[in-house]
SERO-4910 file (N, C-alpha, C, O; in steps of 0.05 Angstrom, whole numbers):
BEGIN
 pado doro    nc1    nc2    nc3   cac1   cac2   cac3    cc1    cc2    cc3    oc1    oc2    oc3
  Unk    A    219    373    218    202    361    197    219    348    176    240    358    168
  Unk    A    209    323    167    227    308    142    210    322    116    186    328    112
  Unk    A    231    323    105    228    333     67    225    304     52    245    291     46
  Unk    A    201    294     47    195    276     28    206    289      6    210    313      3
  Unk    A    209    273     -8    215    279    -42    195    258    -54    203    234    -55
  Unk    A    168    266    -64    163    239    -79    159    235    -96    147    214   -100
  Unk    A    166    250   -118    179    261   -134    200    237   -145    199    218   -160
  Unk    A    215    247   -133    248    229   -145    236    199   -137    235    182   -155
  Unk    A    225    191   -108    214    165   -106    203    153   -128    207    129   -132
  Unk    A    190    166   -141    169    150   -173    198    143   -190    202    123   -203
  Unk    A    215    165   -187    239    167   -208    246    134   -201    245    113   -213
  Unk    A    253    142   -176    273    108   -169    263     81   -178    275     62   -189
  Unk    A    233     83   -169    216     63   -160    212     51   -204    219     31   -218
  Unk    A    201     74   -208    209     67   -245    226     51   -248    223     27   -251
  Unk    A    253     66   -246    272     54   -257    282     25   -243    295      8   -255
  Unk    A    275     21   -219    272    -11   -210    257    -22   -228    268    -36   -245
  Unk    A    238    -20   -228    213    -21   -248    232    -34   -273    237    -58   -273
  Unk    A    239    -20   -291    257    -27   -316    278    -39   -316    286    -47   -338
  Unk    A    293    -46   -290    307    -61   -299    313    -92   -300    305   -108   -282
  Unk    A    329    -99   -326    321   -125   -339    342   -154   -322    343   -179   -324
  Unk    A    356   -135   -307    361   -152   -287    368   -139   -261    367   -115   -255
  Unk    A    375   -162   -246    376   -155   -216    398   -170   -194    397   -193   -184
  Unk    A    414   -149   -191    437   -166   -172    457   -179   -190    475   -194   -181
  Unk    A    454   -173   -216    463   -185   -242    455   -206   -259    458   -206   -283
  Unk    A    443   -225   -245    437   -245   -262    399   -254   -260    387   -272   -272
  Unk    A    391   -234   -239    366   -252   -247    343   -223   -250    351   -199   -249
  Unk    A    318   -230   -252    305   -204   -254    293   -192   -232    290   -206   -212
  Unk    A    282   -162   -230    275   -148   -220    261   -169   -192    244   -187   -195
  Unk    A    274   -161   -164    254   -178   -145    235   -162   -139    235   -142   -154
  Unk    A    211   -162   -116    191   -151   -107    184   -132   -126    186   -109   -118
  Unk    A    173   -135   -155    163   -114   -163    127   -108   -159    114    -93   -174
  Unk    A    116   -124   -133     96   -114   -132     93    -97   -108     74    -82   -103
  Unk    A    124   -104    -91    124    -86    -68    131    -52    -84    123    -31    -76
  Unk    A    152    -58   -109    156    -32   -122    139    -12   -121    138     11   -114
  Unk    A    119    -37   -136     91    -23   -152     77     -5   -136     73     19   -139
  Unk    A     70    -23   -117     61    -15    -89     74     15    -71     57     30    -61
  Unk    A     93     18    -69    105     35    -61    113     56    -79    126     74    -70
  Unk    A    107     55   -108    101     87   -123     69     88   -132     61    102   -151
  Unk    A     57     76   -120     31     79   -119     19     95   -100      1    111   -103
  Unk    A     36     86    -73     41    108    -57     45    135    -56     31    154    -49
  Unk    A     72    135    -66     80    161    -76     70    178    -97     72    202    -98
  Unk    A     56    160   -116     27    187   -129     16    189   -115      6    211   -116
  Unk    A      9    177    -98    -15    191    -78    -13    210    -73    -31    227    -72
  Unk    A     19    213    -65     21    231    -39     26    255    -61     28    277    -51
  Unk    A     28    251    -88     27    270   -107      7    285   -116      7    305   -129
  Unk    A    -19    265   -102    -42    274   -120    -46    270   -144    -59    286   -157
  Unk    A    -34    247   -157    -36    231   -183    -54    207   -178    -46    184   -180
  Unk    A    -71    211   -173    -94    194   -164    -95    162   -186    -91    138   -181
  Unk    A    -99    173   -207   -101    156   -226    -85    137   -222    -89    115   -212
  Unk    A    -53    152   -232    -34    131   -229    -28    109   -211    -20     86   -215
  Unk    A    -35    127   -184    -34    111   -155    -48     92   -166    -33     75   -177
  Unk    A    -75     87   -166    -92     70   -176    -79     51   -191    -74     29   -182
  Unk    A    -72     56   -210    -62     35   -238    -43     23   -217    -53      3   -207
  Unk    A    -17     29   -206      2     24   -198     -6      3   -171      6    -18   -165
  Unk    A    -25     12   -160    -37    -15   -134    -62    -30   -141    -76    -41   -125
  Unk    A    -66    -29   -170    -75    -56   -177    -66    -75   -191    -81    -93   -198
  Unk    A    -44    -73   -196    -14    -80   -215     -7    -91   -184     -7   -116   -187
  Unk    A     -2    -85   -160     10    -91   -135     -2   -104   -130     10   -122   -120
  Unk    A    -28   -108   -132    -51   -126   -108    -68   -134   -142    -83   -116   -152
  Unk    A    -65   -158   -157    -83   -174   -185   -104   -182   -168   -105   -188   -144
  Unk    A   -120   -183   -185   -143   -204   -185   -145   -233   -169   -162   -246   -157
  Unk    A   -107   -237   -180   -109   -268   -173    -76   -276   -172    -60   -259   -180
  Unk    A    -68   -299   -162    -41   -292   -166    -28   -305   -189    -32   -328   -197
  Unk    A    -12   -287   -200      5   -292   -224      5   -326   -235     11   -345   -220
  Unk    A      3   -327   -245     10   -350   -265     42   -358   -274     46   -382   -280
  Unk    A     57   -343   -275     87   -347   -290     99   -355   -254     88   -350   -233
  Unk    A    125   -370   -262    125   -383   -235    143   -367   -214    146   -371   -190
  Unk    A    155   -350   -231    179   -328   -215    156   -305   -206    159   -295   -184
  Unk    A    136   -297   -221    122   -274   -216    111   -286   -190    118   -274   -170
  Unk    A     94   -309   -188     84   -315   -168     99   -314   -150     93   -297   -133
  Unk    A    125   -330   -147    137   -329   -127    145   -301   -113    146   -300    -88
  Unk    A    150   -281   -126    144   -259   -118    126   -243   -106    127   -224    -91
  Unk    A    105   -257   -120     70   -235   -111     73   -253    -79     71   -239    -60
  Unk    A     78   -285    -72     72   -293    -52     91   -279    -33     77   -275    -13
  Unk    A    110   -273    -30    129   -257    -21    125   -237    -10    127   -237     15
  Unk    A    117   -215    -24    108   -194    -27     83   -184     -6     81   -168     12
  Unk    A     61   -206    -20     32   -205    -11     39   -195     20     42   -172     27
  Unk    A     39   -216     34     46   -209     67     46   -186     78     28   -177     92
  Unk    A     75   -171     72     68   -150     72     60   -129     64     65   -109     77
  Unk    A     45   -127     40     28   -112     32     -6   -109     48    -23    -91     48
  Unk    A     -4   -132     58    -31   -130     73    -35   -119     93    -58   -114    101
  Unk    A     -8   -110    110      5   -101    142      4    -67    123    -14    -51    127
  Unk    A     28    -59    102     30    -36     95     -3    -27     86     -9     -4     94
  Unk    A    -15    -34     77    -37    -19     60    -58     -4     93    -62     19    100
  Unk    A    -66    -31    106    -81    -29    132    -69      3    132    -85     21    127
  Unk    A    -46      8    137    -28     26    153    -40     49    141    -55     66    152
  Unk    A    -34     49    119    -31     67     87    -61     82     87    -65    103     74
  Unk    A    -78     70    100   -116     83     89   -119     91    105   -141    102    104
  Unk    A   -105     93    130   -114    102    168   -110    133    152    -97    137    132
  Unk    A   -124    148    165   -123    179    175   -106    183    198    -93    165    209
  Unk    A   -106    210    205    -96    216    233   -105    215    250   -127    224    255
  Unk    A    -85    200    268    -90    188    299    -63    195    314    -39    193    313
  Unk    A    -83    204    329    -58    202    352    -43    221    348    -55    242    344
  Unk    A    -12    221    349      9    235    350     15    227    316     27    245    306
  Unk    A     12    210    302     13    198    281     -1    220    250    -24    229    249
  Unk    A     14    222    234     12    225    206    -14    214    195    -24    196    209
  Unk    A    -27    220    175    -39    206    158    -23    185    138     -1    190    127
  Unk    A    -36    162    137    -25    137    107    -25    160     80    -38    180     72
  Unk    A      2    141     73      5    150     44    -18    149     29    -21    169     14
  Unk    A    -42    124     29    -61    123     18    -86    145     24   -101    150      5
  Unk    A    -91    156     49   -108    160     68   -126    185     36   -150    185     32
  Unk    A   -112    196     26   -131    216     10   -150    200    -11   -172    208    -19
  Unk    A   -140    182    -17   -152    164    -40   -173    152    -22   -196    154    -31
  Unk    A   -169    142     -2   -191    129     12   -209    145     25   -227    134     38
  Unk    A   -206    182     22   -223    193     36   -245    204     11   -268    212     14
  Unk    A   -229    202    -13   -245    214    -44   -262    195    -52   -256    172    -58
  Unk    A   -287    206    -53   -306    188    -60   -315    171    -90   -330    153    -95
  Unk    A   -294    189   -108   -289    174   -138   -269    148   -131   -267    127   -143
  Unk    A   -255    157   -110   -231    133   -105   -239    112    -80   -226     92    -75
  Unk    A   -261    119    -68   -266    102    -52   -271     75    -59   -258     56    -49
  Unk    A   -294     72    -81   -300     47    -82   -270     26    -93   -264      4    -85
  Unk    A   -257     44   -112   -239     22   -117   -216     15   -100   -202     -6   -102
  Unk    A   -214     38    -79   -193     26    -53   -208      6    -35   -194     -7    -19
  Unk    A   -239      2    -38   -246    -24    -34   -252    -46    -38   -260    -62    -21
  Unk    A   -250    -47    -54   -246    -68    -71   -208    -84    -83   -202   -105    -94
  Unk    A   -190    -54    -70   -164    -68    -70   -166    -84    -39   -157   -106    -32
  Unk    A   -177    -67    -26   -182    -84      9   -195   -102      7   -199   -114     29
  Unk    A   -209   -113    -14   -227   -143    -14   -204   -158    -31   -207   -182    -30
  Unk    A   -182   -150    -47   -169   -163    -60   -148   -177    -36   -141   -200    -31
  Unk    A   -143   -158    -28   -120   -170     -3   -133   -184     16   -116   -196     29
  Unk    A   -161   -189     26   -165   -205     49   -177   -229     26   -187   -248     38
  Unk    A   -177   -231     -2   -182   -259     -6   -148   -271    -16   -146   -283    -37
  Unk    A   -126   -266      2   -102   -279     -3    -99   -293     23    -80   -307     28
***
């Protein structure tokens, strides 16, 4: 059996998060795949809320406006739409439950995990 830590994951995923550059000279890349991926990892914490805040910050309304953010959210988007699918499945098969799968089985969290799934099929 593997030892998640996800825990320290939020730690990392933060501090990507914060920093004001990247690779040295330019800023933070994929920070909606970041977002996305410690959104995850509250999940898997049972920090429901946060998850939440954190994958609708990953998956807007609409796409960014500033021209580096966009270029990122377009980037990004793609596969977020492949990981999330993944992320809400239950168990199958020989297969694990998605990082997401508890949020999408709670019925306070249902509606708004669908409505992040109507966010991603209008990209």
């Amino acid at each position: 059996m593997v030892n998640k830590n996800y825990g320290r994951s939020v730690e990392l995923l933060t501090e990507a998060l914060a920093k004001k550059k990247w690779q040295l000279d330019s800023p933070a890349r994929h920070r909606f795949s970041i977002l996305y991926n410690r959104g995850c990892a509250y999940a898997r914490l049972g920090e429901k809320d946060k998850a939440i805040g954190d994958l609708r910050q990953a998956i807007p309304d609409s796409v960014p406006s500033d021209a580096e953010l966009c270029k990122q959210f377009l980037a990004d988007i793609r596969l977020l739409k492949v990981y999330f699918l993944d992320d809400v499945r239950g168990p199958y098969g020989s297969q694990a439950e998605g990082d997401l799968y508890n949020l999408q089985k709670d019925p306070v969290f249902r509606e708004r995990m669908q409505d992040l799934a109507q966010r991603l099929e209008s990209y």
